[in-house]
C-alpha positions in Angstrom: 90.8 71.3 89.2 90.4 74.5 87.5 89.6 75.2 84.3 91.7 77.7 82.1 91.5 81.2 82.7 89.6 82.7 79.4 89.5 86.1 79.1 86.7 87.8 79.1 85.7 91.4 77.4 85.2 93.0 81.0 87.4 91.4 81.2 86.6 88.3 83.9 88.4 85.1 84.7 85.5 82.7 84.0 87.1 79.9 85.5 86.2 81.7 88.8 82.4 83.0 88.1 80.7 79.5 87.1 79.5 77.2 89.1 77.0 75.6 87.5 75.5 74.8 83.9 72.3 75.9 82.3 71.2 74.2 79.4 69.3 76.3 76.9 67.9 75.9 73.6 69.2 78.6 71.5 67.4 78.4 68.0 64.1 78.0 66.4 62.9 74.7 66.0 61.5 73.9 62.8 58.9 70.5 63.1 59.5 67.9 60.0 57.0 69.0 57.5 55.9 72.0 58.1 58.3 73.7 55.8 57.3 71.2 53.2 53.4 71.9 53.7 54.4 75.4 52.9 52.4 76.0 49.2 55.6 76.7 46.7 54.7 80.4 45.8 54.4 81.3 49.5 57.5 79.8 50.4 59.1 81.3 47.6 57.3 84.8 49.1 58.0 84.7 52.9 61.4 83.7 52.0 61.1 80.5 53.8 64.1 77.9 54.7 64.2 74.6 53.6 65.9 73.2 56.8 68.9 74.1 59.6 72.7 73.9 58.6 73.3 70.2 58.9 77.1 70.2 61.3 78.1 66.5 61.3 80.6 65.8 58.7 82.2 69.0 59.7 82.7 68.1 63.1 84.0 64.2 61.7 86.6 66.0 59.5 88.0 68.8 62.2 87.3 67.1 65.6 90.1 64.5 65.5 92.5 67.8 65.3 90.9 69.3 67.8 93.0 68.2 71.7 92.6 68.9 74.9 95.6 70.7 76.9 95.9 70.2 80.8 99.0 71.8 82.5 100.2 71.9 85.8 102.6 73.7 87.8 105.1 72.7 90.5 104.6 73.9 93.9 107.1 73.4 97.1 105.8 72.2 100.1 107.8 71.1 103.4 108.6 67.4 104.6 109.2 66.6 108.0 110.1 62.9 107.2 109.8 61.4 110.5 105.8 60.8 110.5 105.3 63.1 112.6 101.1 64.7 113.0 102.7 67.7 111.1 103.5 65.5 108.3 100.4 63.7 108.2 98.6 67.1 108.4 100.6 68.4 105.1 99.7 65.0 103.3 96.2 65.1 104.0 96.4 69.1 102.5 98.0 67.9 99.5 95.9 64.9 98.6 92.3 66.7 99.1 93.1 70.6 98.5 96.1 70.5 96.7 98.0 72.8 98.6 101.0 73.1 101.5 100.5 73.8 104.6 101.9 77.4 105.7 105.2 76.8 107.2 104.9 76.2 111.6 107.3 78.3 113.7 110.0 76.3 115.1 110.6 76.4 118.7 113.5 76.7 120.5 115.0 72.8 121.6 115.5 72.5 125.1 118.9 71.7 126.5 119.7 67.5 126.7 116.8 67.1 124.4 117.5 65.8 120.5 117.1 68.4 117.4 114.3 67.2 115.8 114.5 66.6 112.1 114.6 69.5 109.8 111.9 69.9 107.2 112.9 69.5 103.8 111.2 71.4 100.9 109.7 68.6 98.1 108.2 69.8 95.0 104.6 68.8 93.7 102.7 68.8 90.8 100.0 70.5 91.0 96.8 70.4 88.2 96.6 74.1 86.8 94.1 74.5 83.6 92.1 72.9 81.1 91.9 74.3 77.7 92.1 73.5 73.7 94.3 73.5 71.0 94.4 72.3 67.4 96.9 70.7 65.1 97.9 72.6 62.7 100.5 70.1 61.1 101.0 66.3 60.7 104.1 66.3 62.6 102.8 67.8 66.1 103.0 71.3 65.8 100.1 72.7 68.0 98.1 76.2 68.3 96.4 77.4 71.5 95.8 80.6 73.9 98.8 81.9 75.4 96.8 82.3 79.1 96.4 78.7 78.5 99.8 77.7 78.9 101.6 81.0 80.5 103.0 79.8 83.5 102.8 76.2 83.5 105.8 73.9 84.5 104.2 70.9 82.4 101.7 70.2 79.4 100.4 67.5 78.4 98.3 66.9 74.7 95.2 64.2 74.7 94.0 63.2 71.2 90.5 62.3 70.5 91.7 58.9 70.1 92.7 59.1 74.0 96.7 59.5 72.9 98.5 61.6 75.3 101.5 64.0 74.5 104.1 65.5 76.8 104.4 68.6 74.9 106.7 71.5 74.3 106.4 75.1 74.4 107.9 76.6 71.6 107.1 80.5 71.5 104.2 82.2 73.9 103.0 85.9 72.7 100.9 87.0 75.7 98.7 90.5 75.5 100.7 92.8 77.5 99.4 96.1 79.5 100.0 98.4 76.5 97.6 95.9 74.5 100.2 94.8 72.2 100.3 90.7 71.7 98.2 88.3 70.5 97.4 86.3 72.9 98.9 82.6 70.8 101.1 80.5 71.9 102.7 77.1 69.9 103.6 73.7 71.0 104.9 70.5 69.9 104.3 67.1 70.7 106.5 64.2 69.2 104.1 62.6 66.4 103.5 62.1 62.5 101.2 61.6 60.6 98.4 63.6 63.2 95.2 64.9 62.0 95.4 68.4 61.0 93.1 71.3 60.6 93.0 73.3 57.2 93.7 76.8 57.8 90.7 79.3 56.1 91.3 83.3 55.6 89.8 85.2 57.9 89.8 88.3 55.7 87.1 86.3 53.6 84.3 85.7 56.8 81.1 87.8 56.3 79.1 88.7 59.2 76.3 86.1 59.3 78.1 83.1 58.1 77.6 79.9 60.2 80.5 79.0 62.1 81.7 76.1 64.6 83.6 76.2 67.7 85.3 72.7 68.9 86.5 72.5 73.1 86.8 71.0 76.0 84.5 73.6 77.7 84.5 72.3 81.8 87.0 69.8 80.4 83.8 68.1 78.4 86.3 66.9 75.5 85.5 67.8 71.9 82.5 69.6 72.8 80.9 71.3 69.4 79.0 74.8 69.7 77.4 76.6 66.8 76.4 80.5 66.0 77.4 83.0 63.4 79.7 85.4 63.1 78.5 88.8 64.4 81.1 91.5 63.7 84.3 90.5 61.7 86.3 93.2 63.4 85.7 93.8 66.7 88.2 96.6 68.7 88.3 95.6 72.2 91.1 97.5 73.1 93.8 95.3 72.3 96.3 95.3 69.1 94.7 92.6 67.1 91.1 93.4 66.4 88.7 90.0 67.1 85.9 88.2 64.9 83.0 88.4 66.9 80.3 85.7 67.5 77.3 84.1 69.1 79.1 80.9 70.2 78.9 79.7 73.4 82.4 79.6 74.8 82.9 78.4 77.9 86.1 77.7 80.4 87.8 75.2 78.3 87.5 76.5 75.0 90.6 78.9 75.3 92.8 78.1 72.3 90.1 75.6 70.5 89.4 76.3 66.9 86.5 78.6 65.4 85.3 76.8 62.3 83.6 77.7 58.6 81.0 75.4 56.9 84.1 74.7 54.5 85.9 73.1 56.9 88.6 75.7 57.4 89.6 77.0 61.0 89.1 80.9 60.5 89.7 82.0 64.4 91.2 81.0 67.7 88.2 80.9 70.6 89.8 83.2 73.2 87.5 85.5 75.2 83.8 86.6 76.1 82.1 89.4 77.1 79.9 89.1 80.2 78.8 91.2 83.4 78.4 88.0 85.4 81.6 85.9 83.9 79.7 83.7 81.9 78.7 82.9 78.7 75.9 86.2 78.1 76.3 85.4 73.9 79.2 87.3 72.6 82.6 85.3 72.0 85.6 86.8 70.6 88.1 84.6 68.7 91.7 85.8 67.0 91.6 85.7 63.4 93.6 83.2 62.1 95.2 84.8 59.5 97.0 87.1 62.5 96.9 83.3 64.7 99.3 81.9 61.6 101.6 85.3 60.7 102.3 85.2 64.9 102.6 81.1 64.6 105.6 80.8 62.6 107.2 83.7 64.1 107.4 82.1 67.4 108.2 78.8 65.7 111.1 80.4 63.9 112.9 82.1 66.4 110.6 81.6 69.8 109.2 85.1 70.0 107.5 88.2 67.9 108.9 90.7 66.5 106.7 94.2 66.1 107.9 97.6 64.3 107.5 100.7 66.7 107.9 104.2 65.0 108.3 105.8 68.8 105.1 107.9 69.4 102.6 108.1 72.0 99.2 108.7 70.2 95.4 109.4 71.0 92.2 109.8 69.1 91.0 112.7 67.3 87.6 114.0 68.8 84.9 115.7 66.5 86.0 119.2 68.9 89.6 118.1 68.5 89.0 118.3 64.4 86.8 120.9 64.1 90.0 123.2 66.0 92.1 121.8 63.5 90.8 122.4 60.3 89.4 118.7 59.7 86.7 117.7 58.2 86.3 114.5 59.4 87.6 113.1 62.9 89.8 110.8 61.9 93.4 109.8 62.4 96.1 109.1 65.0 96.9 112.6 66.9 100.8 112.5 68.2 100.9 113.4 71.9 104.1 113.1 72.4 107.5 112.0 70.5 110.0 109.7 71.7 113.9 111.6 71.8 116.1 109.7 69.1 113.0 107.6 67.9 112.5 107.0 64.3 109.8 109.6 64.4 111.4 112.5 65.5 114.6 111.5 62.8 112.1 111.6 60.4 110.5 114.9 61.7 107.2 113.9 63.2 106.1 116.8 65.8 103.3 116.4 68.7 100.2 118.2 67.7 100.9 116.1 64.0 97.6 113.8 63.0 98.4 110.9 61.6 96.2 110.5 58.2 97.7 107.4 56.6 100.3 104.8 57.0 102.0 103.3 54.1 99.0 104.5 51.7 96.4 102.8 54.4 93.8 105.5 56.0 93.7 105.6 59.9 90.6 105.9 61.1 91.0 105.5 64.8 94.2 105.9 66.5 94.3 102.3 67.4 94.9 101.5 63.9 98.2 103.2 63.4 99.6 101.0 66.3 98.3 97.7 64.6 99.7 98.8 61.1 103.0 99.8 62.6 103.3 96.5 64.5 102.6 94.2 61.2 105.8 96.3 60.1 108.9 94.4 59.6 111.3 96.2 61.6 113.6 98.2 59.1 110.8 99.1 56.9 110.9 102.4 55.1 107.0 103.7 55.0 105.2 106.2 53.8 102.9 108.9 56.2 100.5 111.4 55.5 100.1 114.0 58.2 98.2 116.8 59.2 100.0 119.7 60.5 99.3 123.9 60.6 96.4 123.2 58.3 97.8 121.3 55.6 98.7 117.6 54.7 102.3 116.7 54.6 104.2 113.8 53.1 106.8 111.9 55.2 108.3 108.5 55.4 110.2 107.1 58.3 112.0 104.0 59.1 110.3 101.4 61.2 112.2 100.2 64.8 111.5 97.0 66.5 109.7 97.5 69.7 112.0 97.5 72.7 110.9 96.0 76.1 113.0 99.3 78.2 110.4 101.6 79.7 111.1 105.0 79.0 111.5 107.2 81.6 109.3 109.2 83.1 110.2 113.1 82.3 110.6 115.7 85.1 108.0 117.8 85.7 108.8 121.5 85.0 110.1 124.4 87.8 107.0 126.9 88.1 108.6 130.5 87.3 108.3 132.8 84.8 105.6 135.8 84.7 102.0 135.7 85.9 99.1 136.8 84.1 95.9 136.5 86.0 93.1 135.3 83.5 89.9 137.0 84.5 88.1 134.8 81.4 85.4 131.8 81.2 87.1 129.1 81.4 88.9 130.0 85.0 93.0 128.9 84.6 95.8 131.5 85.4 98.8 131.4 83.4 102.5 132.4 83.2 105.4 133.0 80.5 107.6 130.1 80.3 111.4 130.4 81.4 114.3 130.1 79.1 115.0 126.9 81.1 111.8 125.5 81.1 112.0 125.9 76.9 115.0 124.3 76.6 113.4 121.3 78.8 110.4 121.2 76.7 112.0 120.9 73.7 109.4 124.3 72.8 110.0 128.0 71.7 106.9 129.2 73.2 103.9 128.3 75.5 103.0 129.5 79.1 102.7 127.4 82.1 99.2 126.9 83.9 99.2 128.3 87.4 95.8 127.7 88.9 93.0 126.3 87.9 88.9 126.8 88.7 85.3 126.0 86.9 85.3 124.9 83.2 89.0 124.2 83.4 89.5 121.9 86.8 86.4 120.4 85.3 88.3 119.4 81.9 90.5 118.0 83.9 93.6 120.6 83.2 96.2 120.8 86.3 98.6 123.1 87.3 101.7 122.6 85.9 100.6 121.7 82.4 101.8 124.0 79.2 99.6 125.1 77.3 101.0 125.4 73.4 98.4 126.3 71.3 94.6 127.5 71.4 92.3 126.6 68.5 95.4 125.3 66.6 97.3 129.4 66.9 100.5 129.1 68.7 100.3 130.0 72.1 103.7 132.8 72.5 103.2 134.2 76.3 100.9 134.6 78.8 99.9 138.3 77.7 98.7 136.9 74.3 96.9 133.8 75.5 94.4 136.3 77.6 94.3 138.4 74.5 93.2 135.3 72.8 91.0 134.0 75.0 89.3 137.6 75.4 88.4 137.5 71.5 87.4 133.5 71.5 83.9 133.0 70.7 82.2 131.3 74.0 79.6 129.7 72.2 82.1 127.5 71.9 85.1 125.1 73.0 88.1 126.0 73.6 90.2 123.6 72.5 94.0 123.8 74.2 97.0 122.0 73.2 98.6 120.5 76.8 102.1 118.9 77.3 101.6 117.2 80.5 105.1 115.0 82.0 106.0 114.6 78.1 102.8 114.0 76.8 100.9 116.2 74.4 97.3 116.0 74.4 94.2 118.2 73.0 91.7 119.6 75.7 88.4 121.0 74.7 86.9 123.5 77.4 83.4 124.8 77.2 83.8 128.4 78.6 80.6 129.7 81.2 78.0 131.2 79.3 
């Protein structure tokens, strides 16, 4: 049986990269006494500790609302029925591997001879995962990892008190390519009066604090682990930013609660970081304050819902915001604008930097997207941007996120007029055609023909458009070598590029 599929910050499937377990002690023992022998005034000095965090009545007053999940999946497999060696071949697969076994050709029947008996597809259950959970209410409702469940044709719930649940999916919100999602999922088993965690804030955990983590790690049930919180907001790429830790987590702890010395569940165990698979002593867990607002979302209405403002963004580099006129890198740069989203009725351009949403500063461009999502859809907010050297003051009406991929724009036709750029940073230009405007949405810019040295090494192509150079419009190919010509090579040069849609900054560093 395998054991859930726990992501990992490299991001591994650790069910598949441990094999076996190494036990470890992981803190400084302390002997009885010797603290005690410790003269007052040089305890007092050295800052010495009167004993280790003492974890008992915490894990008596969560662990009962702690469960273990197990889920299964059916599978379809083929029956001969007539007891044939086939048959007992596919029984003996599906007893001690389960699987079925691949289907046999049929051959042809020869004439006077009976048809034998057709095989007849019969569906099994087959064991999945192991993971965690915990009760977050006294009538059943449960909260685990979405990768615990995702797939799974049954689940069932076991209670410390060896109780088993059939229980029901109500709402899974998985992390999706684009890193949106939170990676919770709710069920429900039929029950009342179930032990039930208290729900902390996770806005209030300070790096340092003791913390908990309750499992079935290798389906070990109600497993306790212990650490401290090691960074409260960890950005590992995904929407939701994750409370770091030194817990060990294990396979089995997906979904399992991340505990406080109050008593309060303040995170949902859900990935590690590792370059072998395993445990390597960083954790991640969801905070639960985003665990809860997701929660009863999906038990409301069986799904999320998450504002869009129809931009593709990246970050603002320190060359990026120097050519710009900011002081600071900071921000959400536009790359690109979606046609008829709410961004472009409101009037946001690519080449705008997002300052602030709503009154809250960005500071990397991943923020924008997780302050956007947490927008009810319909919302009328507040932005601060950063365009032609001067901070501008827009609001636009938040969208809800549509699951449609946008399609792909054309690239460009290659015509117009050639100017060959004898310069530093080796790319050959042209003048833009009026058709190739009008496709663009742009009134100027010139189209890159070829490309050599600093510029094939920054990664520019031809075809791109370049629109602007050190934040000056870009008008033809004529005035881009003038430009160019007079730009100080000491150095970047940093070139606004529209590539199939998508606007982004390119510092180049010219030859010396």
């Amino acid at each position: 049986m395998t054991n859930d599929a726990m992501k990992t910050s490299q991001i591994f499937p650790v069910e598949k990269l441990i094999s076996t377990l190494v036990l470890t002690a992981c803190v400084g023992f302390v002997a009885p006494g010797i603290v005690g022998a410790l003269p007052q005034a040089e305890a007092a000095a050295t800052g010495a500790v009167a004993g280790l965090p003492d974890f008992t009545d915490l894990v008596d007053k969560v662990g009962p609302a702690v469960v273990n999940i197990r889920t299964s999946e059916k599978i379809s497999q083929l029956q001969s029925g007539d007891g044939s060696d086939d048959e007992q071949m596919q029984e003996f697969f599906r007893r001690f591997f389960g699987i079925p076994v691949p289907k046999q050709q049929q051959q042809p029947t020869p004439k006077g001879r009976k048809k034998a008996p057709q095989p007849q597809q019969e569906e099994q259950e087959v064991p999945r995962g192991v993971g965690s959970g915990l009760l977050i209410s006294a009538d059943g409702y449960i909260l685990t990892n979405a990768h615990v469940v995702d797939g799974a044709d049954e689940v069932v719930v076991r209670l410390t008190d060896k109780r088993e649940f059939k229980a029901k999916v109500i709402g899974v919100d998985k992390v999706r390519n684009d890193g949106r999602g939170s990676d919770i999922a709710v069920l429900k088993i039929e029950g009342s009066k179930l032990p039930h965690v208290v729900i902390g804030d996770s806005d209030k955990i300070r790096a340092g604090e003791w913390v908990i983590a309750i499992g079935s790690p290798f389906d070990l049930e109600n497993t306790v682990t212990a650490g401290i919180i090691s960074a409260k907001a960890r950005d590992t790429g995904d929407e939701t930013p994750l409370i770091q830790t030194d817990v060990a987590v294990n396979p089995g702890n997906s979904g399992g609660p991340l505990i406080n010395m109050r008593g309060e569940v303040v995170g949902i165990n859900s990935q590690i970081y590792s370059r072998s698979g395993g445990y390597m002593g960083i954790s991640f867990a969801i905070p639960i304050n985003e665990a809860m607002r997701v929660a009863e979302q999906l038990k409301s209405s069986g799904k999320v819902t998450r504002g869009r403002i129809g931009v593709q963004i990246q970050s603002v580099s320190k060359e990026i915001a120097e050519s710009i006129g900011l002081k600071t890198p900071q921000g959400a740069f536009i790359a690109a604008v979606e046609p008829g989203a709410p961004a472009e009725k409101a009037g946001l351009q690519g080449g705008d930097v997002i300052l602030k949403f709503n009154g809250v500063a960005i500071d990397k461009s991943i923020d924008l997207s997780r302050l956007v999502g947490g927008t009810k859809p319909g919302t009328k907010a507040s932005v601060s941007i950063w365009r032609n050297g001067a901070i501008r003051e827009m609001s636009v009406t938040v969208a809800e996120v549509v699951t449609e991929k946008d399609k792909a724009p054309q690239k460009s036709e290659k015509k117009g007029k050639k100017e060959q750029a004898a310069n530093a940073i080796g790319v050959t230009v042209s003048d833009l055609s009026d058709a190739q405007k009008k496709e663009l949405h742009v009134t100027s810019g010139v189209v890159v023909e070829t490309v050599d040295g600093p510029a094939e090494r920054a990664g520019l192509q031809p075809g791109d458009v370049i629109l602007t150079m050190n934040n000056l419009e870009v008008k033809d190919a004529k005035q881009f070598s003038a430009m160019l010509a007079k730009a100080d090579t000491k150095k970047a040069v940093v070139l606004l590029v529209r590539r199939d849609g998508i606007s982004q900054f390119v510092p180049i560093r010219p030859l010396q």
